[in-house]
C-alpha positions in Angstrom: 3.4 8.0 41.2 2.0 10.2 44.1 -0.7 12.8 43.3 1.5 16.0 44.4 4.1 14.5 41.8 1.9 15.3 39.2 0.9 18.8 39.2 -1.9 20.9 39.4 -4.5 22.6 37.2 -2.7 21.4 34.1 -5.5 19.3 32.2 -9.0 21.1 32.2 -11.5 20.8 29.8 -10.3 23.7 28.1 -7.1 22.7 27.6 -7.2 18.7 26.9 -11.0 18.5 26.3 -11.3 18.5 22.5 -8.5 15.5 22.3 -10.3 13.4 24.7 -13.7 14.0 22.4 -12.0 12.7 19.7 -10.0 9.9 21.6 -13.2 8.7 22.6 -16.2 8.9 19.8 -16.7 5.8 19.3 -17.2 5.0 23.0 -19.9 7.6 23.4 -21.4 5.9 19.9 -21.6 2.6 21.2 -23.1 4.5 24.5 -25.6 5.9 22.3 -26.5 2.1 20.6 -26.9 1.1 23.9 -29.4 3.5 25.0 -31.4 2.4 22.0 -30.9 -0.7 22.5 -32.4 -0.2 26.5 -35.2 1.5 25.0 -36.2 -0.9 22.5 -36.3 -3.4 25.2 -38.7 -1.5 27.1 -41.3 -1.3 24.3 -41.1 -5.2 23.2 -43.5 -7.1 25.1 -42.0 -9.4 27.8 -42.7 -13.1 27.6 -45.9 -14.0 29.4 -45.1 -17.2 31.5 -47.7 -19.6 32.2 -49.9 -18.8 35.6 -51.9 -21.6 37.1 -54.9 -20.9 39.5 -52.4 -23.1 41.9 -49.3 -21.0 41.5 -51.4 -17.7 42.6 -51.2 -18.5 46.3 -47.8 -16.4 46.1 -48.8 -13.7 43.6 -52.0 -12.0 45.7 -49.8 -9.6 47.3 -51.8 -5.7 47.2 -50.7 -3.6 44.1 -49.4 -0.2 45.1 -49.2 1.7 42.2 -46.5 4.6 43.8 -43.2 2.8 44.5 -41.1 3.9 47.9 -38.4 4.7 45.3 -40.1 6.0 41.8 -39.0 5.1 38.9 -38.1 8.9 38.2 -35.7 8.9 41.1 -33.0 6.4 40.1 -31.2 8.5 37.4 -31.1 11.2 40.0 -29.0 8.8 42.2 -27.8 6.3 40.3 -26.3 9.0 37.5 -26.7 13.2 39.1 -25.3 12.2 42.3 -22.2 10.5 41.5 -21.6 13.6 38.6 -21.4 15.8 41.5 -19.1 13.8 43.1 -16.8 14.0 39.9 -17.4 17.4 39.5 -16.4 18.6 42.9 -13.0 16.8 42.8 -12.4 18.2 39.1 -13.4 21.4 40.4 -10.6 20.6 43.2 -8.1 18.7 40.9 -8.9 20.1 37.7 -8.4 17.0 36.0 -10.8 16.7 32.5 -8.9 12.7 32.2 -10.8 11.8 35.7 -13.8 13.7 34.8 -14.4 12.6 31.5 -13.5 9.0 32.3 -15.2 8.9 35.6 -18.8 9.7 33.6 -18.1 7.5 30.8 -17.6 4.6 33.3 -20.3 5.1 35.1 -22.7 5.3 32.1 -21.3 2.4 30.8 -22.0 0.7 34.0 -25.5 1.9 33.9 -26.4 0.9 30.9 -25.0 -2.3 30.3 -26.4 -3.2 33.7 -29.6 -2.1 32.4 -29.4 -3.6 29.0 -28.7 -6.6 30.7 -31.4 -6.5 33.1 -34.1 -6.4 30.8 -33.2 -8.3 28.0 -33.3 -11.1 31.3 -37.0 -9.7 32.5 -38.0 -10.0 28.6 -37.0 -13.3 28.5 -38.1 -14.7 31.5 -41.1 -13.4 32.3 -41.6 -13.9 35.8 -45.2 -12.8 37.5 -44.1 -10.3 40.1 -45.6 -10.5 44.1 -48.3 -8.4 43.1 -49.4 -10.0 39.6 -52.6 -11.0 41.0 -54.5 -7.7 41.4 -52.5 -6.4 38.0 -54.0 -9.3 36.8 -57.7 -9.0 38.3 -57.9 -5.8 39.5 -61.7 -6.6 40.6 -60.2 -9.7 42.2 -62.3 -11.9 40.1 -60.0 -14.3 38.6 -60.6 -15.7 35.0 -58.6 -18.8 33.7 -58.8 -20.4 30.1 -58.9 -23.8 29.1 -55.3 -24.7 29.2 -55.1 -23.4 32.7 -53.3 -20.3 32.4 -55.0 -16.5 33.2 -57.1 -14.1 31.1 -56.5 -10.8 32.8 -58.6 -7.9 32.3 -57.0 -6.0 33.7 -55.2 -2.6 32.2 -52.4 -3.8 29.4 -49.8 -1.7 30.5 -50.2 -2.8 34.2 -50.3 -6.1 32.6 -47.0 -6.2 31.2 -45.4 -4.7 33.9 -46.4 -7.6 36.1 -44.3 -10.3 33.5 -41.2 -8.0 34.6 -40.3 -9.2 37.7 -36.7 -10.9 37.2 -34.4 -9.3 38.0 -34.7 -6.2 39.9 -34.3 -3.1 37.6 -34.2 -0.5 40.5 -31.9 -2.8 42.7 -29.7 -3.3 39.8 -29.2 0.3 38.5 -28.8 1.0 42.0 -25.8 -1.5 42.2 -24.5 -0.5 39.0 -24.5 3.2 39.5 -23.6 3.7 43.7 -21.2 0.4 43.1 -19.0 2.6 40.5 -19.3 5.3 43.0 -18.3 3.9 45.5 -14.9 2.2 44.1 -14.4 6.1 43.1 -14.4 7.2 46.3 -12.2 4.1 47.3 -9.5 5.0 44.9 -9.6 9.0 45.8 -9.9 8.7 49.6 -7.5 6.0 49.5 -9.3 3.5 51.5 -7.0 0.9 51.4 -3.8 2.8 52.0 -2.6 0.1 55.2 -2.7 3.1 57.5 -6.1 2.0 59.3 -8.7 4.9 59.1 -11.9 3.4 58.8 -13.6 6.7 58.4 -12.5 6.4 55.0 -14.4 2.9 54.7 -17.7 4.1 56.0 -17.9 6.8 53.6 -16.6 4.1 50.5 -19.5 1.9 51.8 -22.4 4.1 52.1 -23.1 3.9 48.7 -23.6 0.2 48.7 -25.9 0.6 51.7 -28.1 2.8 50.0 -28.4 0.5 47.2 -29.3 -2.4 49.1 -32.3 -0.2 50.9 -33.5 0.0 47.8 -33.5 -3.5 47.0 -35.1 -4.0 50.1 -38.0 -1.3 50.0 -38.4 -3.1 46.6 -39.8 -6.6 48.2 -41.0 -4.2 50.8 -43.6 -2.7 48.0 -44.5 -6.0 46.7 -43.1 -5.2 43.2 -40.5 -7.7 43.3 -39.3 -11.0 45.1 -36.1 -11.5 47.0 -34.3 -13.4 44.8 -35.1 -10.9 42.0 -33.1 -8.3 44.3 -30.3 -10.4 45.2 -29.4 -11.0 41.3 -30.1 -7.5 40.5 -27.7 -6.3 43.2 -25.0 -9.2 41.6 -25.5 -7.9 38.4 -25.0 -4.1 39.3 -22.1 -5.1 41.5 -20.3 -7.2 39.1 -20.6 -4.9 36.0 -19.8 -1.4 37.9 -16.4 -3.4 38.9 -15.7 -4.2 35.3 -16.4 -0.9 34.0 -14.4 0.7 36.8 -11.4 -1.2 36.5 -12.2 -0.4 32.7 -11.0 3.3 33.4 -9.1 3.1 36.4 -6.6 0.8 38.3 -7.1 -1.1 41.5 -7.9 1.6 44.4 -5.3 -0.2 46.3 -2.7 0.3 43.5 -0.1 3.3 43.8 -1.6 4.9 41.1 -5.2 4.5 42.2 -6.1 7.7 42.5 -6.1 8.9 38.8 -7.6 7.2 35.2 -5.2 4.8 33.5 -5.3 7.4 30.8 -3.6 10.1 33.0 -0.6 8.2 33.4 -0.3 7.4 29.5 -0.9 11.4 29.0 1.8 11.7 31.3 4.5 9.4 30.0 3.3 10.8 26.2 4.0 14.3 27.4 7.4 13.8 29.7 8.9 11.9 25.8 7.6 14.7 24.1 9.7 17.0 27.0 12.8 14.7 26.2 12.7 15.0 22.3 12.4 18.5 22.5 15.4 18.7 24.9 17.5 16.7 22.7 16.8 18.7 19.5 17.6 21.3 21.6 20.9 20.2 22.6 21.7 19.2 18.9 20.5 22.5 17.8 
């Protein structure tokens, strides 16, 4: 089904809003179980992984305490940008099924990417580049008996520098601009078999941003490569699943719209067809 054989300005919030609220409650409950769940993961203290005077040689790297992307700054484009994206087309379309599902999928994507990502960086505990000078911000290094480092430096810096694996800023990056980006492929039509790769620089600049990211990441010392390139698989992977969640394939006919459009659809054109035949009976 074509988008101009569906109408226009039929489904707003107003009008279809308060049935997709209730269609959906317990997805926006489990949301909210898995925001606490994030933020209980962020107040546990992460495994602290054994750190030999031997294995410092790659963990003396300086400390900058201001990141090239703050921490601050990745809900603003990880989750404000891409709502402005769906706003503008619902402000175009008028379409509360693409607005409401395209912002449940996307926070879904976010935070199971992040609920994944540091229940890993709790569990694993690697040092990051810079652990050494978190460790001994002095630079006088102190090491017990068993081998392993007695930092004295500030606790909260501390714990930060067992968080390493995997990227959390490279991952929320994927997780967020990824879902974007297969948005815009599904609205722009990116794989429509008529050739305009216009359409395909704008689908992929998303992704490019993310990887920056990633990059300015190692850049800053804050995290290794490898900790970017499975923070970028995770976002990547999971912003697929929870797109395809919502919407079909961007290459698909009906690419363009939720999944839940079309049932609204069908639900509405049988309700049109009783109502004619009780009509014709009356």
């Amino acid at each position: 089904m074509s988008e101009s054989q569906t109408g226009n300005g039929a489904h707003t919030v107003q009008s279809h809003g308060k049935e997709l609220a209730r269609e959906h409650m317990h997805d926006w409950l489990v949301l909210l179980l898995l925001v606490s769940l994030e933020l209980f993961l962020n107040l546990i203290e992460p495994f602290h992984r054994y750190v030999g005077e031997e294995m410092m040689t790659d963990m003396k790297y300086p400390f900058y305490q201001k990141d090239t992307i703050p921490m601050y700054a990745v809900p603003l484009y990880v989750g404000v940008l891409p709502c402005m994206v769906f706003l503008m087309y619902y402000m175009r379309r008028k379409d509360v099924y693409d607005l409401h599902h395209a912002v449940l999928g996307l926070f879904y994507s976010v935070l199971i990417t992040a609920v994944i990502t540091d229940s890993i960086k709790d569990a694993t505990g690697r040092p990051r580049p810079n652990f050494f000078y978190r460790c001994f911000p002095d630079g006088r290094a102190e090491f017990g008996e068993d081998g392993d480092v007695k930092c004295h430096g500030d606790k909260m810096i501390i714990k930060e520098g067992y968080k390493s694996f995997p990227s959390g800023h490279t991952s929320w990056s994927f997780a967020g601009l990824g879902f974007l980006s297969w948005y815009l492929c599904g609205k722009l039509r990116a794989f429509d078999n008529k050739g305009h790769a216009a359409n395909l620089c704008i689908v992929v600049s998303p992704y490019l941003f993310a990887a920056l990211v990633g990059v300015s990441r190692v850049d800053d010392y804050w995290h290794h490569w490898t900790d970017v390139f499975t923070g970028a698989i995770i976002g990547t992977v999971v912003a697929a699943f929870c797109y395809l969640q919502f919407f079909p394939f961007p290459n698909h006919e009906n690419g363009w719209a939720p999944h839940a459009f079309f049932a609204m659809m069908e639900r509405e054109r049988s309700r049109e067809a009783a109502n004619a035949h009780h009509d014709l009976e009356a």
